[in-house]
C-alpha positions as semicolon CSV with decimal commas, in nm:
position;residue;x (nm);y (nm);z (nm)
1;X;-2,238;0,999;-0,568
2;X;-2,105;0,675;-0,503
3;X;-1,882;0,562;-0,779
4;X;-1,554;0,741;-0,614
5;X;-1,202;0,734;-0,486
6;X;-1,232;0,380;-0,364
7;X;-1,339;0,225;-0,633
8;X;-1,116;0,366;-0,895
9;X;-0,775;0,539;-0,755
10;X;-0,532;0,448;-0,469
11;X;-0,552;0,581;-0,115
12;X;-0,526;0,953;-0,136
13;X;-0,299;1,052;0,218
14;X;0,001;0,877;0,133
15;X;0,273;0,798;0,429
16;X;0,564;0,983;0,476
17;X;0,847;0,799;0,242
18;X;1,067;0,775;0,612
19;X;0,743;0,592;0,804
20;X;0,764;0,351;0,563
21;X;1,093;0,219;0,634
22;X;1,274;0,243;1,004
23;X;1,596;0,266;0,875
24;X;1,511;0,571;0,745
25;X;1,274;0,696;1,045
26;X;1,542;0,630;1,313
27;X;1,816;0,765;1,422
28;X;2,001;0,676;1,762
29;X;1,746;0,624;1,987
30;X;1,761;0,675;2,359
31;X;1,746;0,397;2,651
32;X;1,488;0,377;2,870
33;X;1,556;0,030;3,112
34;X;1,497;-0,223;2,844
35;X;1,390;-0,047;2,576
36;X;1,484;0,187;2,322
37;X;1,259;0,499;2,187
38;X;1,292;0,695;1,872
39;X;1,078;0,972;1,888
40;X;1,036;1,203;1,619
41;X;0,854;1,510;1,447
42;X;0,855;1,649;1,141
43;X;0,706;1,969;0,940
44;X;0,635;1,992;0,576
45;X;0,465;2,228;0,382
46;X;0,389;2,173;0,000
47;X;0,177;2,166;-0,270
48;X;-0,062;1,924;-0,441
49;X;-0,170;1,965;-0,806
50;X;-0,534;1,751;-0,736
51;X;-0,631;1,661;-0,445
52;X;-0,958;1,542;-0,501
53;X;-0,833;1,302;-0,794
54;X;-1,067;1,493;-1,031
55;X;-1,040;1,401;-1,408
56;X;-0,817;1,598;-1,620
57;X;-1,086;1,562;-1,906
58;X;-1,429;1,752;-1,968
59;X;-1,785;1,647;-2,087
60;X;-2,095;1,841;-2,168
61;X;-2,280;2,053;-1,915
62;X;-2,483;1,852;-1,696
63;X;-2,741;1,710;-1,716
64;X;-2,687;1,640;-2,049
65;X;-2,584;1,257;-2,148
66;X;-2,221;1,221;-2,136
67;X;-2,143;1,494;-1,889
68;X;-1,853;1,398;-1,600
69;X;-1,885;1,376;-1,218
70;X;-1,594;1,423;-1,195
71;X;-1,460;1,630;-1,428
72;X;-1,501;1,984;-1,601
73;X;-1,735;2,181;-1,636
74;X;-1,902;2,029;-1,310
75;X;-1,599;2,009;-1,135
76;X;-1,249;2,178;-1,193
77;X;-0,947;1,970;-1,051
78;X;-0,846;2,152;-0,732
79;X;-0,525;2,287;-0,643
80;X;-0,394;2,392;-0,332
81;X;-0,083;2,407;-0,057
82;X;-0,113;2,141;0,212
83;X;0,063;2,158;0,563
84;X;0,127;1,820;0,706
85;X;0,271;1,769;1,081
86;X;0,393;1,439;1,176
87;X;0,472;1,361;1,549
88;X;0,629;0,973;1,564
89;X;0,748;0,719;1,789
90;X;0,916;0,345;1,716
91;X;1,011;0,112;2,045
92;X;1,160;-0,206;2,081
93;X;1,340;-0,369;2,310
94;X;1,710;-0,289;2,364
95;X;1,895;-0,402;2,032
96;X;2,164;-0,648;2,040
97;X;2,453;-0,406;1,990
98;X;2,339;-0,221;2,337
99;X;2,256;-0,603;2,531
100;X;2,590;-0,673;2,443
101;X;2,762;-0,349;2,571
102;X;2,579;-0,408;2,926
103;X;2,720;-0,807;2,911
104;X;2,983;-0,999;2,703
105;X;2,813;-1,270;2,735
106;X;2,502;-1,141;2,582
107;X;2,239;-1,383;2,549
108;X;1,905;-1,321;2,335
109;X;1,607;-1,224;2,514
110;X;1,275;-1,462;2,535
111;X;1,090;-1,206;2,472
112;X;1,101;-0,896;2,225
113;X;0,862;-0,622;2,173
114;X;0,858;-0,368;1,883
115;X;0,585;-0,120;1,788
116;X;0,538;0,221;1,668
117;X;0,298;0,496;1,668
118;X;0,254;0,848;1,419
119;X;-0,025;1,066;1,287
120;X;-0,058;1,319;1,042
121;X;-0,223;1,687;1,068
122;X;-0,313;1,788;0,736
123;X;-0,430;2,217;0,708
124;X;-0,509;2,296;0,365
125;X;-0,500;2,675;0,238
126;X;-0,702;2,741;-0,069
127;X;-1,086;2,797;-0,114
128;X;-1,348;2,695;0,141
129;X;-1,375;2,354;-0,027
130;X;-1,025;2,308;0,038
131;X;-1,005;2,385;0,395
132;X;-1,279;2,206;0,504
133;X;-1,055;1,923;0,396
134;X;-0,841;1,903;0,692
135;X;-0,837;1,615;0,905
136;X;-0,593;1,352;1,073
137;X;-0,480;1,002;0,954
138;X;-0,269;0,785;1,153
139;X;-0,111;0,460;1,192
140;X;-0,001;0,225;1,473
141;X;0,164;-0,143;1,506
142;X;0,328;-0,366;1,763
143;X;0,449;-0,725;1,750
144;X;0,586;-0,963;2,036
145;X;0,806;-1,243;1,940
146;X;0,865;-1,522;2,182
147;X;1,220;-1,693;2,159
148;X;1,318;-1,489;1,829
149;X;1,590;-1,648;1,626
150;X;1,544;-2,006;1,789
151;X;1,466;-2,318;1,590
152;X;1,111;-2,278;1,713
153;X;0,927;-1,952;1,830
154;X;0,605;-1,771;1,773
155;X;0,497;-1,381;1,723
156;X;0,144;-1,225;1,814
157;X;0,089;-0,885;1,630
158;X;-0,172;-0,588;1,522
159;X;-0,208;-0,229;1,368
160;X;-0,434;-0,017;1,301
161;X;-0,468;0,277;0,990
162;X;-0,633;0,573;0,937
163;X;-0,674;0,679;0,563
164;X;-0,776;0,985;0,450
165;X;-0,967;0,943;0,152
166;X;-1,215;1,219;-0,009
167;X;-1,490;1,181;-0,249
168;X;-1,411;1,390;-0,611
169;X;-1,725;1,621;-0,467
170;X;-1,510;1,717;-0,234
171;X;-1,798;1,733;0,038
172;X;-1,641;1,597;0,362
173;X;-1,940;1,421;0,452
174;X;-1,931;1,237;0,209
175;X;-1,565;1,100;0,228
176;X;-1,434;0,767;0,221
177;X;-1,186;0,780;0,501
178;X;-1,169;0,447;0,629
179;X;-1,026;0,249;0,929
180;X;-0,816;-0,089;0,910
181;X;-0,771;-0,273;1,174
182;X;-0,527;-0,625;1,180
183;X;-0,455;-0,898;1,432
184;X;-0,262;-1,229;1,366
185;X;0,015;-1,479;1,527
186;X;0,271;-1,688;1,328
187;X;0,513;-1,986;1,435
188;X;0,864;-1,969;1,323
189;X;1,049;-2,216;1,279
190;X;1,491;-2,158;1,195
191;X;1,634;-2,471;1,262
192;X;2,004;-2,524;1,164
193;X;2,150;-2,192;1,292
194;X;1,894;-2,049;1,057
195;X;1,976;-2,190;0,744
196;X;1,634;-2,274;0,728
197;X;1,338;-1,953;0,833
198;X;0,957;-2,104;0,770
199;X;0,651;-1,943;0,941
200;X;0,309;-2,028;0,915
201;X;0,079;-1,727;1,004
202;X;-0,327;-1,584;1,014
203;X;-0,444;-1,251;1,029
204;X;-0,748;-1,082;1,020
205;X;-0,846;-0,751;0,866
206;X;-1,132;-0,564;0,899
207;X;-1,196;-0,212;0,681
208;X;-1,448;-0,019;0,865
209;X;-1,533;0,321;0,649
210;X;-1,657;0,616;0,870
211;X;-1,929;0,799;0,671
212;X;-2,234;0,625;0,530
213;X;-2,201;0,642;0,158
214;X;-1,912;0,434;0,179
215;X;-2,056;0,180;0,456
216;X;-2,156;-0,073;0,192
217;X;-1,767;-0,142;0,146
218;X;-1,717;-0,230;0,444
219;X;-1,507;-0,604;0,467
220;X;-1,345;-0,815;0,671
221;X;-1,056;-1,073;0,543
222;X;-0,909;-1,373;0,715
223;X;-0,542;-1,469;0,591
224;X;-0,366;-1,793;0,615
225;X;-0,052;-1,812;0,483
226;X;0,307;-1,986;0,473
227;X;0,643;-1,849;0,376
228;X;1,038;-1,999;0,420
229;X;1,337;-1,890;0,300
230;X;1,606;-2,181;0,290
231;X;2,006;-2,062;0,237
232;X;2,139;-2,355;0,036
233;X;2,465;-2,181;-0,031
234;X;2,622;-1,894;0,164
235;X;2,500;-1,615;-0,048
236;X;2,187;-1,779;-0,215
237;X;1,819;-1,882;-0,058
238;X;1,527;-2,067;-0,214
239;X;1,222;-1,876;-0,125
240;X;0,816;-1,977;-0,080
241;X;0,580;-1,796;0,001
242;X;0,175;-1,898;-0,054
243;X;-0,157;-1,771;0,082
244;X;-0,519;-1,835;0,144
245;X;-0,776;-1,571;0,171
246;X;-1,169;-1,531;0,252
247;X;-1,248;-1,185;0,156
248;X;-1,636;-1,095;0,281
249;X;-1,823;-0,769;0,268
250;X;-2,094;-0,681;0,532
251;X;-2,482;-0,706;0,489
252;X;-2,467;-0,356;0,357
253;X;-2,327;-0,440;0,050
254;X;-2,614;-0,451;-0,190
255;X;-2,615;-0,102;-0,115
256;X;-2,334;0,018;-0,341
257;X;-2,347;0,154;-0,677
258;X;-2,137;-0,144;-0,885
259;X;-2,224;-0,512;-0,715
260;X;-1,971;-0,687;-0,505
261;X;-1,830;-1,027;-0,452
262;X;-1,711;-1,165;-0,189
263;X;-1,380;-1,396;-0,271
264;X;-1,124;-1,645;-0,166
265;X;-0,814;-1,545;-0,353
266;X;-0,531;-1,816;-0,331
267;X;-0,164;-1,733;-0,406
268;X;0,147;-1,964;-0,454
269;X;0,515;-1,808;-0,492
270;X;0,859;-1,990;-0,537
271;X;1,184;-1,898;-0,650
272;X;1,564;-1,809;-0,601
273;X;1,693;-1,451;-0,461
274;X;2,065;-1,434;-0,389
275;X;2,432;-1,250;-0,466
276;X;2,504;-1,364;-0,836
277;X;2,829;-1,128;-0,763
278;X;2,953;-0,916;-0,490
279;X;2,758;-0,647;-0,633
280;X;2,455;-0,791;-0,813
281;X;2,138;-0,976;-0,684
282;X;1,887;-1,142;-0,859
283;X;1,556;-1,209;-0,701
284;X;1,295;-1,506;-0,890
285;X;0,991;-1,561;-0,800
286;X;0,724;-1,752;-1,025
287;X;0,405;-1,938;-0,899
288;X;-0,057;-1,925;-0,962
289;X;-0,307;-1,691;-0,848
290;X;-0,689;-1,786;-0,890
291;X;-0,947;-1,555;-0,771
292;X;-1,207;-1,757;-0,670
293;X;-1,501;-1,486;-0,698
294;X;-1,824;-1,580;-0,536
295;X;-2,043;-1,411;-0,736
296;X;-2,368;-1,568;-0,601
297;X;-2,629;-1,484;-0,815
298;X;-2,367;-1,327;-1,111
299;X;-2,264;-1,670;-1,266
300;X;-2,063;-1,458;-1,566
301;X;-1,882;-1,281;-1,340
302;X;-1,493;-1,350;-1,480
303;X;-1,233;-1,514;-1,252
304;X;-0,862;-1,463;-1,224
305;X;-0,648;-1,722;-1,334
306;X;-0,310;-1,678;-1,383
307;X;0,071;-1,669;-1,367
308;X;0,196;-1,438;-1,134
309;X;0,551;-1,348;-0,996
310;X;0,775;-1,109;-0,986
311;X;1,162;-1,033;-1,136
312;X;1,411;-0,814;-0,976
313;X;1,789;-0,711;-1,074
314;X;1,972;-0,552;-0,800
315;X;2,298;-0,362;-0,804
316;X;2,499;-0,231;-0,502
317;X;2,736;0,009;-0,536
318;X;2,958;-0,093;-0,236
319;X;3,027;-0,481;-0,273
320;X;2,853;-0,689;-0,036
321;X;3,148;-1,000;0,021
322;X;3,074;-1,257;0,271
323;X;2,711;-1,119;0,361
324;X;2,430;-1,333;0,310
325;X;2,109;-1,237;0,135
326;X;1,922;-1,123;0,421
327;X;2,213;-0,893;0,541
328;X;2,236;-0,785;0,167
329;X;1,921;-0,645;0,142
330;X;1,941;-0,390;0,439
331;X;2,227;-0,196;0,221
332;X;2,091;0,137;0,141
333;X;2,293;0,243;-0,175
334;X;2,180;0,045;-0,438
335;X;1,974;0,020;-0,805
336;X;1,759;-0,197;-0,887
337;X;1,519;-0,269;-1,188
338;X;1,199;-0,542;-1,153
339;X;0,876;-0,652;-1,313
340;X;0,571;-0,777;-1,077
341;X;0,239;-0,979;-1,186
342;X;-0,013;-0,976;-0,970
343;X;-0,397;-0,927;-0,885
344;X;-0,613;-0,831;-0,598
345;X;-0,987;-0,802;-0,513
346;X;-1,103;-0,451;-0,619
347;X;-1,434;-0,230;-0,492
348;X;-1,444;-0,181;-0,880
349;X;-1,559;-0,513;-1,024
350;X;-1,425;-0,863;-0,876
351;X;-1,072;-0,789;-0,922
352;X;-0,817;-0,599;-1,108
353;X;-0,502;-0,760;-1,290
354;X;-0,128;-0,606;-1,290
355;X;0,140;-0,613;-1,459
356;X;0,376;-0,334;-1,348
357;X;0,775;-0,255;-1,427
358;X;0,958;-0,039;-1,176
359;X;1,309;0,102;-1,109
360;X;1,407;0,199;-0,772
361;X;1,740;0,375;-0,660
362;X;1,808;0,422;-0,290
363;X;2,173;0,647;-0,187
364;X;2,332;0,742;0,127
365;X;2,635;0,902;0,137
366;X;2,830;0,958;0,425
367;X;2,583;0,910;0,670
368;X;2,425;1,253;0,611
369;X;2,251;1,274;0,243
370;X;1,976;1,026;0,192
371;X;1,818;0,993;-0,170
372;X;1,537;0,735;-0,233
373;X;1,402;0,708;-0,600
374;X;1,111;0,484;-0,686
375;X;0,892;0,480;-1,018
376;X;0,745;0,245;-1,222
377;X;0,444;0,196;-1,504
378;X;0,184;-0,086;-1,488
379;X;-0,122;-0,200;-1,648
380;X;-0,441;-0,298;-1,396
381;X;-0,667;-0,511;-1,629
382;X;-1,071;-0,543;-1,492
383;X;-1,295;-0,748;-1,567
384;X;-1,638;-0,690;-1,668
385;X;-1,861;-0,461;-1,403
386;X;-2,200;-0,529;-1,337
387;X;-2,476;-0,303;-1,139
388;X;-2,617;-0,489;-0,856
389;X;-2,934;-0,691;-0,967
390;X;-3,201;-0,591;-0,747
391;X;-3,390;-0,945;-0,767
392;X;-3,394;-0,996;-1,103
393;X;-3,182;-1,257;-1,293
394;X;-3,088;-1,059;-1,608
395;X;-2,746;-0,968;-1,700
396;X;-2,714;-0,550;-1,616
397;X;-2,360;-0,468;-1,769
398;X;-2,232;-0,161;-1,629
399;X;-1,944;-0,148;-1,850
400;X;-1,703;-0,435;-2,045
401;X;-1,304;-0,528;-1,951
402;X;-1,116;-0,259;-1,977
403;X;-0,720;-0,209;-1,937
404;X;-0,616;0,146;-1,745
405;X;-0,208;0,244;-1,756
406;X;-0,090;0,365;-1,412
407;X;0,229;0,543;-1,396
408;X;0,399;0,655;-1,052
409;X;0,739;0,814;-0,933
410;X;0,848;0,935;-0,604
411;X;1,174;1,146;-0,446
412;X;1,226;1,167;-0,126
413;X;1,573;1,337;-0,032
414;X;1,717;1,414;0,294
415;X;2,044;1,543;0,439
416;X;2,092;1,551;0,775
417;X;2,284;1,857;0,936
418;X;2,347;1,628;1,299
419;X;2,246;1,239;1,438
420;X;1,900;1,398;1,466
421;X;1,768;1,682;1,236
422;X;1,775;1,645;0,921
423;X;1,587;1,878;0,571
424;X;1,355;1,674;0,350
425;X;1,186;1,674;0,030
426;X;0,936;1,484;-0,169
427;X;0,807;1,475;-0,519
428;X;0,551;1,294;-0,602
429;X;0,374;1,229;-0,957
430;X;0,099;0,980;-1,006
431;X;-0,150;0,941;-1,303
432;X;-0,374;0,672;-1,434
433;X;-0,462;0,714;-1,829
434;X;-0,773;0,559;-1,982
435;X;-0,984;0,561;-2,254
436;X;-1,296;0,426;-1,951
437;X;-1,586;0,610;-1,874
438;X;-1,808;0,465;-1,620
439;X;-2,169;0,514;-1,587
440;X;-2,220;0,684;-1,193
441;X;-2,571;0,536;-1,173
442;X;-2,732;0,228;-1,194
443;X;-3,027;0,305;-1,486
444;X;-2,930;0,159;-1,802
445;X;-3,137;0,157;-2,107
446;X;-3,238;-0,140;-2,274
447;X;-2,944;-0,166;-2,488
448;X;-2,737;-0,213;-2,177
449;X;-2,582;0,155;-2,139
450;X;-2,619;0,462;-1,927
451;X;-2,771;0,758;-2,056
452;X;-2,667;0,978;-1,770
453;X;-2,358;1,144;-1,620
454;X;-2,023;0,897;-1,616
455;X;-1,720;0,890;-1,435
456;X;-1,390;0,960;-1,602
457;X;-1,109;0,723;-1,526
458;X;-0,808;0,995;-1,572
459;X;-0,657;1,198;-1,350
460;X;-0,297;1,357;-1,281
461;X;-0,183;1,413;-0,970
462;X;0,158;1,635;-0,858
463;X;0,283;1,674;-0,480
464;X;0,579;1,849;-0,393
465;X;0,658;1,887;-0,021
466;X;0,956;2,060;0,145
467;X;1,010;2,011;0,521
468;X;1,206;1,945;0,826
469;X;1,241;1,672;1,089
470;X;1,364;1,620;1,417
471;X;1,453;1,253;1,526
472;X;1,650;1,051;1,754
């Protein structure tokens, strides 16, 4: 079918909560002539309550009006233990505290390089169905800054992704695993001994999805944006950041099941973040997002237009004198509590909405025991959903505005027994509550509705991994 994970749930193969961050990915590195490497790999083995993102509901028996997709008593929600194996790498140039050791009077380089590389193995014990699910994501990156930390430089940088993505079926040939590839360049400007940091930047995106049910997704976005960050007092910096987007889907887009808009979203951003104290920080930010839909032949397609912005209280529990907020913000024991608005273009109608509230607590104690706690519960707000047309002009509703509730939480702990090998864990809960059921075919009847099977907008999702890592 093609109403699936895409449209309706976030990527399924999560990163590794210590690939998101390099503080927590590296340890002390090794030298190799002018350049540092922190290779690393780790083994985990867990469980995961639902891997396929099935609904926790049921419907009637198939084909019978009403009956799920993607829920009982087609399909059961599918449990199962997962092992994941995660060689890494991160490089850069030799950091500043090594330059210096070689020469006192250390001088910054013209040029540095940083970039890193890691994939995932993922072998899945369980029923056939199960198994046949293993596969490989990955993820690489690398950036090149010319005359970083002068009043005027520039940076050229890409990545690429591999997601792992499966269709509630559970068929792997029918998957939406999907490929994103970036490219961009920025000029920075830090005049003033860096009291003032501007860049203006473009990137390019392009999401390629491997297997032909999800083809007609396929886009490609082009990103212009701004951003500066000017210290007016010690501790304190007024922040703007702003963006312009052109968000276009291939020539195979009339193909999928819900129709799809091309867009050029358009975000503004301004605000305060700074040390109120030596142990609190408040971050401000407050600006206008406008989708700018183009619908094309859907002239009652709904736009976004709206306040966005985002609030954040932050509380270290070491106090941070004399550091500005840039150096304040690297401090891993802290607790913080925030509220973000925002909206993005969606495979599910032209955009969704959200308003989300989140606390986040991050620990480490004594250089060995790393705790990172994030969770938070939003509301994504869509618009109305429309099949695609197929040449006529007449309005064909799939299904009105709707408001889903999204609630997430993740642990990750670590302790680390030397510099380099350390014993990890991660829970992870996320699970999206709704009262939406979405048709999973384009044949209404006349009165607008579908008379066939739907797709439940539930589900409930538990991981729980235990593992260990080797790092340097």
């Amino acid at each position: 079918m093609g109403l699936a994970a895409p449209l309706c749930v976030p990527q399924t193969a999560n990163a590794q909560e210590w690939l998101k961050d390099r503080r927590y990915q590296e340890g002390i590195g090794v030298r190799a002539g002018d350049f540092e490497l922190h290779p690393g790999i780790a083994a985990e083995i867990g469980y995961d309550s639902n891997w396929f993102l099935r609904s926790n509901k049921s419907g009637p028996v198939a084909p019978a009006p009403g009956s799920l997709v993607n829920g009982e008593p087609q399909v059961k929600t599918q449990d199962g233990a997962v092992l994941r194996i995660t060689p890494s790498i991160t490089f850069s140039t030799l950091g500043p505290q090594r330059r210096a050791g070689d020469n006192p009077e250390f001088v910054k380089p013209t040029l540095t390089l940083r970039g890193g590389l890691s994939a995932t193995y993922r072998e899945f014990f369980g029923p056939q169905l199960l198994r046949d699910q293993r596969n490989v994501s990955a993820q690489a990156n690398l950036r090149l800054d010319v005359l970083e930390g002068r009043p005027l430089g520039f940076a050229v940088f890409g990545g690429y992704e591999r997601t792992i993505q499966p269709n509630v079926v559970g068929n792997p040939d029918q998957s939406f695993n999907r490929n994103d590839v970036t490219g961009g360049a920025e000029i920075i400007t830090t005049p003033g001994g860096g009291t003032l940091d501007w860049r203006w930047g473009y990137q390019l995106r392009a999401t390629l999805f491997e297997d032909s049910a999800a083809v007609p997704y396929n886009n490609i976005t082009h990103d212009a944006y701004t951003k500066g960050n000017w210290r007016f007092r010690p501790r304190t910096a007024l922040q703007y950041d702003g963006s312009l987007r052109f968000r276009t889907y291939t020539s195979d887009a009339d193909r999928a099941s819900l129709a799809l808009y091309d867009s050029t979203p358009v975000r503004a951003r301004i605000g305060i973040n700074g040390l109120v104290t030596t142990r609190f920080a408040f971050l401000g930010l407050v600006g206008w997002g406008s989708s700018f839909n183009r619908p094309g032949s859907y002239p009652e397609v709904k736009q976004y237009n709206s306040v966005i912005g985002q609030a954040e209280l932050k509380f270290f529990l070491t106090p941070q004198p004399g550091e500005d907020v840039a150096n304040a913000s690297l401090t891993l024991s802290s607790i913080a509590v925030g509220y973000n608005r925002d909206f993005q273009p969606s495979y599910l109608g032209a955009h969704y909405g959200s308003d989300r509230g989140y606390a986040k607590v991050q620990y480490m104690f004594a250089g060995r025991l790393l705790l990172s706690l994030e969770g938070g519960v939003g509301a994504l707000s869509y618009p109305d959903i429309y099949f695609p047309r197929e040449g006529t002009t007449a309005p064909n509703r799939a299904h009105e505005a709707f408001t889903d509730i999204r609630a997430d939480g993740t642990l990750f702990g670590e302790y680390r027994f030397s510099n380099s090998f350390g014993l990890n864990t991660t829970l992870r809960y996320t699970a999206n509550f709704s009262d939406t059921q979405l048709p999973a075919s384009a044949v209404p009847t006349p009165g607008g509705t579908n008379s066939g099977q739907l797709y439940d907008m539930n589900f409930r999702r538990f991981e729980a991994f235990l593992g260990v890592r080797w790092f340097l």
